[in-house]
ZAMARGU-4260 file (C-alpha; in steps of 0.2 Angstrom, whole numbers, plus 5000, padded with zeros to 4 digits):
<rodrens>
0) 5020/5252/4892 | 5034/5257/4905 | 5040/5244/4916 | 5036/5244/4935 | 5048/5244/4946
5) 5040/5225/4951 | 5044/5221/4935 | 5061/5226/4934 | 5064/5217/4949 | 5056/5202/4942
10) 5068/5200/4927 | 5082/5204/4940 | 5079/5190/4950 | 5076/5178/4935 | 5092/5182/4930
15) 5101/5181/4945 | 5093/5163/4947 | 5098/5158/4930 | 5116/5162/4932 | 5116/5152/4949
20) 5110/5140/4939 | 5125/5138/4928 | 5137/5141/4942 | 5130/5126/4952 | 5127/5116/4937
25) 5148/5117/4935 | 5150/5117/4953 | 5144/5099/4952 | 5154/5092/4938 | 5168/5097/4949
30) 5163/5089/4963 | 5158/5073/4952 | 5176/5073/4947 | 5185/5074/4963 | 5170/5062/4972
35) 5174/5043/4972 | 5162/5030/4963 | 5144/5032/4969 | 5147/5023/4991 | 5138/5007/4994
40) 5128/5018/5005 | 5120/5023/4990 | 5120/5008/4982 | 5111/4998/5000 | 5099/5011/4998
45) 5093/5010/4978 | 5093/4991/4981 | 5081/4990/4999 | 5068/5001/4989 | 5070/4991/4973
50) 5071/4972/4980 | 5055/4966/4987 | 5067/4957/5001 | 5070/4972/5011 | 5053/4976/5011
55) 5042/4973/5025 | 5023/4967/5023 | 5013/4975/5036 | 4995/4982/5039 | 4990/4997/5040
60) 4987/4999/5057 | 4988/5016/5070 | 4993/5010/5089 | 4991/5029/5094 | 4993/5028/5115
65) 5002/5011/5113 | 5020/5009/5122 | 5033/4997/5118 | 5040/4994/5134 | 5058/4983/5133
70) 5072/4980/5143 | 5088/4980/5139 | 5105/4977/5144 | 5114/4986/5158 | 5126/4993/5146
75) 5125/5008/5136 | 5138/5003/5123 | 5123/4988/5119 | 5107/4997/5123 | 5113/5011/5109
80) 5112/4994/5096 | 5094/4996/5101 | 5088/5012/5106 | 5094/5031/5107 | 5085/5041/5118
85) 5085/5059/5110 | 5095/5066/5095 | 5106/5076/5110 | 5111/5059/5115 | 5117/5054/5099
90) 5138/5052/5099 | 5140/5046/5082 | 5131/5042/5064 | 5126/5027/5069 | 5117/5031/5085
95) 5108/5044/5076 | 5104/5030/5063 | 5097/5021/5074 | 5088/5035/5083 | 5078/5041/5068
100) 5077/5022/5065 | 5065/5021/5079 | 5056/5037/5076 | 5052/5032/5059 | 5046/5018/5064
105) 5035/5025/5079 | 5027/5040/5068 | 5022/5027/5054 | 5014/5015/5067 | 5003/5030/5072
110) 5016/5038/5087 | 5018/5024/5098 | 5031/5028/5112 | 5047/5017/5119 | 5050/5013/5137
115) 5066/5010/5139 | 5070/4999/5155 | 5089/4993/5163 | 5091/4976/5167 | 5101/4973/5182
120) 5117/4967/5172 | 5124/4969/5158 | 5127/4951/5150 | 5121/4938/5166 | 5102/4944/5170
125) 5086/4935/5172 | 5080/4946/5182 | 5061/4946/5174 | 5059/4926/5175 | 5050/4927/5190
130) 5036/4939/5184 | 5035/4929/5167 | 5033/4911/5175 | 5019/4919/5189 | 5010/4925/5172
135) 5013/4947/5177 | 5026/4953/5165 | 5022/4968/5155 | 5038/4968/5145 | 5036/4966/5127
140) 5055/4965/5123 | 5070/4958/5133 | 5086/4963/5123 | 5101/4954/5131 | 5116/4943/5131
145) 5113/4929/5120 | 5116/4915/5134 | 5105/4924/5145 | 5092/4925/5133 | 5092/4905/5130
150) 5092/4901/5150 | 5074/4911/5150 | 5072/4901/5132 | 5075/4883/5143 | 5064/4889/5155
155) 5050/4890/5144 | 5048/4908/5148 | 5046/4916/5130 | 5035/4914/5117 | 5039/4904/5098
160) 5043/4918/5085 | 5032/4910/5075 | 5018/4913/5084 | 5020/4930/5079 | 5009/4935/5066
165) 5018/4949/5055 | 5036/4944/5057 | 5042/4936/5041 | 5056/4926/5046 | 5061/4922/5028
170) 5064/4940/5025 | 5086/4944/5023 | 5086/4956/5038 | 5081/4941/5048 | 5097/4932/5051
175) 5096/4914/5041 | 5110/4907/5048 | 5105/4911/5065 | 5087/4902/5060 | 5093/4887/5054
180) 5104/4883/5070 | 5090/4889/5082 | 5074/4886/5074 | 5067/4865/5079 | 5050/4859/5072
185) 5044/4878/5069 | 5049/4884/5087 | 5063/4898/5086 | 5064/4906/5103 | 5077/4919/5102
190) 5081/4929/5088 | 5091/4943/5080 | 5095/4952/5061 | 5098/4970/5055 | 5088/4975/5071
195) 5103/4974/5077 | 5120/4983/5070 | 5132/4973/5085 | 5126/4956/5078 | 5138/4959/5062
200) 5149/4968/5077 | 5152/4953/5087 | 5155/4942/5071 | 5174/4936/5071 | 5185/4945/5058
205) 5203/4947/5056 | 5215/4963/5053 | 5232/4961/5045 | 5245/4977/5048 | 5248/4984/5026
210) 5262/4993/5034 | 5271/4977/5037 | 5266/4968/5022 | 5273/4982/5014 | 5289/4982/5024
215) 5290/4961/5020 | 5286/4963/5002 | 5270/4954/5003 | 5254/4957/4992 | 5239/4960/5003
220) 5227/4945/5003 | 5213/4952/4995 | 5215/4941/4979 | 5216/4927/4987 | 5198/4931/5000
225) 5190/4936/4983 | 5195/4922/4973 | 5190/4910/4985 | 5210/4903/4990 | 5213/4911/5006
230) 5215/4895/5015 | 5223/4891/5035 | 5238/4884/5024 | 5241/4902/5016 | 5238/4910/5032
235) 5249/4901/5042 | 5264/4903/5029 | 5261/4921/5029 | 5262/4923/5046 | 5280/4914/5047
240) 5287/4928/5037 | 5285/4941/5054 | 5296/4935/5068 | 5309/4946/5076 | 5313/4947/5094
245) 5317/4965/5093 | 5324/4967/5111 | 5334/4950/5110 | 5329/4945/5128 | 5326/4925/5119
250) 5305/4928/5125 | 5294/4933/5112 | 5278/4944/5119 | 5271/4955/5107 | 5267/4971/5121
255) 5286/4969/5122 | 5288/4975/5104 | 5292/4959/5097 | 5286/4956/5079 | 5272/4944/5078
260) 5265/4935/5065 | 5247/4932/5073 | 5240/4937/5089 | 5221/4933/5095 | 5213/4927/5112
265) 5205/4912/5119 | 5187/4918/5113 | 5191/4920/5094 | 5204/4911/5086 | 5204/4894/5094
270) 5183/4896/5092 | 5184/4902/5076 | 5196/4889/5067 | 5183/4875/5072 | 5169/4882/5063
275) 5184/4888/5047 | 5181/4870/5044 | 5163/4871/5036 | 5156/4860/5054 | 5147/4865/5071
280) 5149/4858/5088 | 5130/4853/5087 | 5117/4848/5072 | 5099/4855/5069 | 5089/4844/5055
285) 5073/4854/5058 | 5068/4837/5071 | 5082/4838/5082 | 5097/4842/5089 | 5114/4831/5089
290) 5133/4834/5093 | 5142/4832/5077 | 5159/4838/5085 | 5171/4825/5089 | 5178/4821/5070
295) 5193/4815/5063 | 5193/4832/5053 | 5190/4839/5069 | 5206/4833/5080 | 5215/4836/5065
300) 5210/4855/5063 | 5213/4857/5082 | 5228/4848/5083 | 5237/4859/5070 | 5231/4876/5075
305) 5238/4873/5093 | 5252/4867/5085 | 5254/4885/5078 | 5251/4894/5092 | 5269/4885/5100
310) 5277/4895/5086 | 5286/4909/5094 | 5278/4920/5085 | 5261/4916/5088 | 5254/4921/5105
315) 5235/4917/5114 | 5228/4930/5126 | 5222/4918/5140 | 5218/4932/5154 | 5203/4942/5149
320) 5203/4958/5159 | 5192/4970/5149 | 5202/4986/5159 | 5221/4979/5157 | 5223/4964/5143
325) 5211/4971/5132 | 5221/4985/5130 | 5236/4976/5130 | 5229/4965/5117 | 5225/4981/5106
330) 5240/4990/5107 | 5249/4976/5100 | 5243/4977/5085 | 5240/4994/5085 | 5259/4997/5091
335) 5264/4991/5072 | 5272/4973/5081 | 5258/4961/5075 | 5254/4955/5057 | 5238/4948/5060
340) 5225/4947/5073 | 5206/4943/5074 | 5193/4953/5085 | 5176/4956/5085 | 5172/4968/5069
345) 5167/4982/5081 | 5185/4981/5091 | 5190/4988/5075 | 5188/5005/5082 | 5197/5000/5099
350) 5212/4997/5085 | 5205/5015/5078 | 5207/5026/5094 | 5224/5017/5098 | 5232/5026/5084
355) 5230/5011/5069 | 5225/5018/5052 | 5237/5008/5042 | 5226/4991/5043 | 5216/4980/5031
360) 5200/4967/5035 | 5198/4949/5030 | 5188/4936/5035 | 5195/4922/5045 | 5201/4907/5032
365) 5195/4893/5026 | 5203/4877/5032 | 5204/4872/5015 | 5198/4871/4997 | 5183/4862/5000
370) 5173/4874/5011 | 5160/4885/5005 | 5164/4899/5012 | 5172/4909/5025 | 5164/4907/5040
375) 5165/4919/5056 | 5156/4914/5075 | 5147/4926/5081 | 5151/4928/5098 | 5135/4924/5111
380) 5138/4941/5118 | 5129/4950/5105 | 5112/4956/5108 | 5098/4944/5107 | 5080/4945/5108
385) 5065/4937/5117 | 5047/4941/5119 | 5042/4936/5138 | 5027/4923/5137 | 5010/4924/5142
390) 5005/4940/5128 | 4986/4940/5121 | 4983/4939/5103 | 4981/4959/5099 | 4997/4960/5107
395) 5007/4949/5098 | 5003/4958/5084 | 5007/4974/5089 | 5024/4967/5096 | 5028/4959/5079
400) 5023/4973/5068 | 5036/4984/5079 | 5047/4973/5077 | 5046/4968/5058 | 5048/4986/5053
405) 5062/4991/5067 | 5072/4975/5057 | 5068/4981/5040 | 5071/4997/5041 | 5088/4995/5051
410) 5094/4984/5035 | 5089/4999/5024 | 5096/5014/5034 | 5107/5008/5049 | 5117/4995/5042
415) 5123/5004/5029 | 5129/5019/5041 | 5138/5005/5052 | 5146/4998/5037 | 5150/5017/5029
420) 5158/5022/5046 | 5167/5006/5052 | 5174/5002/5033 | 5171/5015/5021 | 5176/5030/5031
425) 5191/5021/5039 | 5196/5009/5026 | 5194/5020/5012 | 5208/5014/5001 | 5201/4997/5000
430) 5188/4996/4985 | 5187/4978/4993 | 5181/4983/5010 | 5162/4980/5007 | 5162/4966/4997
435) 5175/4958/5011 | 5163/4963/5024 | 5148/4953/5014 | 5155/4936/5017 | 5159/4937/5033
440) 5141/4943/5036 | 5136/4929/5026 | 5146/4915/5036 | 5141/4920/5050 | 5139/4905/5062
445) 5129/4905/5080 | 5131/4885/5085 | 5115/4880/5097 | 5132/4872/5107 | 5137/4889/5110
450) 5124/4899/5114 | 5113/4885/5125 | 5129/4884/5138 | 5134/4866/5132 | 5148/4857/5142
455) 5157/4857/5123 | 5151/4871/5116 | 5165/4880/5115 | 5181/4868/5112 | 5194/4878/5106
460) 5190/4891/5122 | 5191/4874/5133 | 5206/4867/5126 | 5217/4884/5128 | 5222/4876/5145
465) 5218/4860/5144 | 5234/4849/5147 | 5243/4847/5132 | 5228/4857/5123 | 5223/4837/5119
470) 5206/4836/5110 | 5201/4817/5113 | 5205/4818/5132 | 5193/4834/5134 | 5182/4828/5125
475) 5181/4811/5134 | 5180/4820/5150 | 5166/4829/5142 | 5157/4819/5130 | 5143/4813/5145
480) 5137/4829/5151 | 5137/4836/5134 | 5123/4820/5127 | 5114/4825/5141 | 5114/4842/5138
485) 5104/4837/5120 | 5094/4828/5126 | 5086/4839/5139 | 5086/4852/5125 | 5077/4840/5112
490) 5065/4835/5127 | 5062/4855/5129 | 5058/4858/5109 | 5047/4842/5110 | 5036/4849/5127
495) 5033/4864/5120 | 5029/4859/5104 | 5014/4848/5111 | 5009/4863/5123
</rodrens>
């Protein structure tokens, strides 16, 4: 039988597809040879659809017509955390993480929509208490700054997470340590996890300059983060070793181009070492809160950190300027001058864009052998969550089935896009990166001090210009406003709970 010209082509076109086959079958062993290990990007997302902990229990529901209306922040830097309003609008991986994020999470819910509304300012607003209290709010989300979101909390204006029917608040992506210093007699009132990529962004971390290790002779600390030995007493003999006063004027300032073995600020170091200790300003047993600051280990731990700080080379940012000292503050570090410095983990790229590639990450050390682990404070200006009070039955549940699957699924897809493009992309030479930036997402610490404006609840902050840095003397001055400060709060947790 002769062969069609169909035919022909046929066998053509089979052999054609064969033979690109083989080339893309050897075009991949290449590219498996020159590609790394498989990325933790990878890795996060074969473990969230294998571990039953990233996975979220909800019905099977349809809120077609339904709108989740929230407001946020007036700050687009902190409403992009939350919501991206169109692809377009997307300016990096992440904001297109977190856009599909939320569109995943709309088409599975049955296409609800997101209204999106500004608050009045971007870390001090309350602007929708008076609406909540007179019973007309129709918000179902206020995302804001975290001690703006605990004034609407001590005015009884939002409702108990608990009360939420399809939020699982023992689930990873819910932040644990948050919980345990928030939640009283099972009444949590503001809350935060992987819904949110800035709250691992605001956690304290710390950046040391390889270039100058490498120019000292100094091993890199990862050993000793790993292996659990990277103490205050290792840090502080390390940052001895850089200490030149390059311009020989006698006055060591690191924008003058001095090398400098620590720089930081009064909002993270002198914080931060407190909580290095394995303590809190402030106790929650589940009953009630306490103050659990003044301690002999306490004084002690302040006492020798400011005492480091009157080395020369050690130097405190005390005027907060975000236009003039925080540059300042950056370039020292990014100039090649400073040995270490702590930030914020998402200052990282401010490091980034003033010309810094040369850099590693560690966590803040421990104070000493006997902590746990390396705990970071997460600075209150992160995004926090509340749901305004007064909501009906049907709507809680739709507000914490929104919110349950927009948590989950930001621990399985937009948290690994925020660790892949702040570490992997831009720390590629450290294989360490990932499992560096796992304990200090683990240690994070909030501190109900903190974040419920307590009179002590940020001592190292206080004592930056307090006379003679003295701890006993502040805290003296302090101590009575501070009880009373607990005690309102344990009042307010015992009202509500009898509601």
């Amino acid at each position: 039988m002769k062969t069609t010209v169909f035919t022909r082509f046929l066998l053509l076109l089979l052999a054609f597809c064969m033979m690109l086959a083989v080339f893309a079958s050897c075009a991949e062993e290449e590219l498996d040879e020159a590609l790394p290990e498989e990325s933790s990007e990878t890795e996060a997302t074969e473990e969230s659809t294998e571990n039953p902990d990233y996975i979220e229990d909800l019905p099977d529901v349809n809120y077609a017509g339904y709108t989740f209306k929230m407001q946020l922040r007036d700050n687009d830097f902190f409403i992009k955390d939350m919501y991206v309003s169109s692809y377009a609008e997307a300016g990096s991986e992440v904001d297109r993480a977190v856009f599909a994020r939320n569109e995943d999470v709309a088409e599975r819910l049955g296409g609800i929509e997101y209204l999106m509304v500004r608050s009045s300012d971007s870390n001090n607003d309350t602007s929708l208490m008076s609406s909540i209290l007179a019973g007309s709010c129709d918000f179902d989300l206020i995302i804001n700054h975290g001690h703006s979101m605990t004034n609407y909390a001590q005015q009884a204006a939002l409702e108990n997470f608990y009360d939420l029917p399809y939020l699982d608040l023992t689930k990873h992506y819910w932040d644990q340590n948050l919980i345990a210093d928030f939640a009283m007699k099972e009444q949590l009132y503001v809350l935060s996890g992987d819904i949110s990529y800035l709250l691992l962004g605001h956690t304290d971390s710390m950046v040391f300059n390889k270039g100058l290790f490498d120019d000292l002779g100094l091993e890199y600390p990862y050993e000793d983060v790993v292996n659990n030995k990277w103490t205050f007493e290792v840090f502080s003999q390390l940052i001895k070793k850089s200490n030149s006063d390059v311009n020989s004027n006698g006055v060591m300032l690191p924008e003058d181009g001095d090398f400098m073995g620590y720089v930081t600020d009064k909002f993270c170091g002198p914080n931060n070492v407190l909580y290095s200790g394995g303590s809190k300003v402030s106790k929650n047993d589940g009953e009630s809160f306490s103050l659990t600051l003044y301690t002999d280990r306490h004084v002690t731990i302040l006492q020798k950190f400011f005492e480091m700080m009157e080395q020369d080379n050690c130097f405190i940012y005390t005027n907060w300027n975000y236009s003039t000292e925080l540059v300042k503050f950056r370039n020292t570090f990014a100039n090649g001058n400073v040995l270490f410095m702590d930030l914020r983990t998402y200052e990282i790229e401010d490091i980034i864009r003033a010309g810094m590639l040369d850099y590693g990450v560690v966590p803040w050390p421990k104070w000493d052998d006997s902590v746990d682990r390396y705990y970071s404070w997460v600075d209150a200006g992160c995004n926090m969550m509340g749901v305004p009070m007064g909501k009906t039955e049907e709507r809680l549940e739709f507000i914490s089935v929104v919110l349950e699957a927009l948590c989950a699924e930001g621990s399985r897809s937009v948290m690994p896009m925020y660790y892949e493009t702040i570490l992997k992309l831009k720390l590629s030479q450290d294989p360490q990166s990932h499992e560096i930036m796992d304990m200090i997402k683990a240690g994070r610490v909030y501190d109900m001090a903190s974040y419920w404006r307590s009179p002590v609840g940020m001592p190292g902050y206080s004592l930056v210009n307090w006379s003679g840095h003295n701890f006993t003397t502040w805290w003296e001055t302090n101590r009575t406003p501070a009880e009373n400060h607990v005690k309102e709060l344990n009042d307010l947790f015992e009202r509500l709970g009898n509601k």
